[in-house]
Steps between C-alpha positions, in 0.01 A plus 500: 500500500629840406486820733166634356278209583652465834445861578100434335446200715662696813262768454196305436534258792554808722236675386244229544658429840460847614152503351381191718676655839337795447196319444531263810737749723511855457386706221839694506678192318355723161780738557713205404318458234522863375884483594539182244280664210669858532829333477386275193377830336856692563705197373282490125637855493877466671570116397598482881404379780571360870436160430662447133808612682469261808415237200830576285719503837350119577656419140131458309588525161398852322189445155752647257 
């Protein structure tokens, strides 16, 4: 697997797992939520983020 569809299936299994804590816990888990999305949304623009980083420094190979 290649950094991008790490990083998608890192973001989508934290975003459904802060959707069903702040379902069954506290409604404040959406700021997670919001966190994950707004940094989705800055990385289509920068081509970085956070987590691609972390990724490439674990030695997951890069898509190109």
């Amino acid at each position: 697997m290649t950094v991008d569809r790490y990083l998608r299936l890192i973001a989508g299994a934290l975003i459904m797992l802060s959707l069903v804590l702040a379902h069954y816990s506290d409604l404040r888990w959406l700021y997670f939520t919001a966190f994950i999305g707004l940094n989705l949304f800055q990385s289509a623009f920068t081509n970085t983020c956070p987590m691609m980083t972390f990724l490439k420094k674990l030695g997951v190979r890069s898509s190109i």
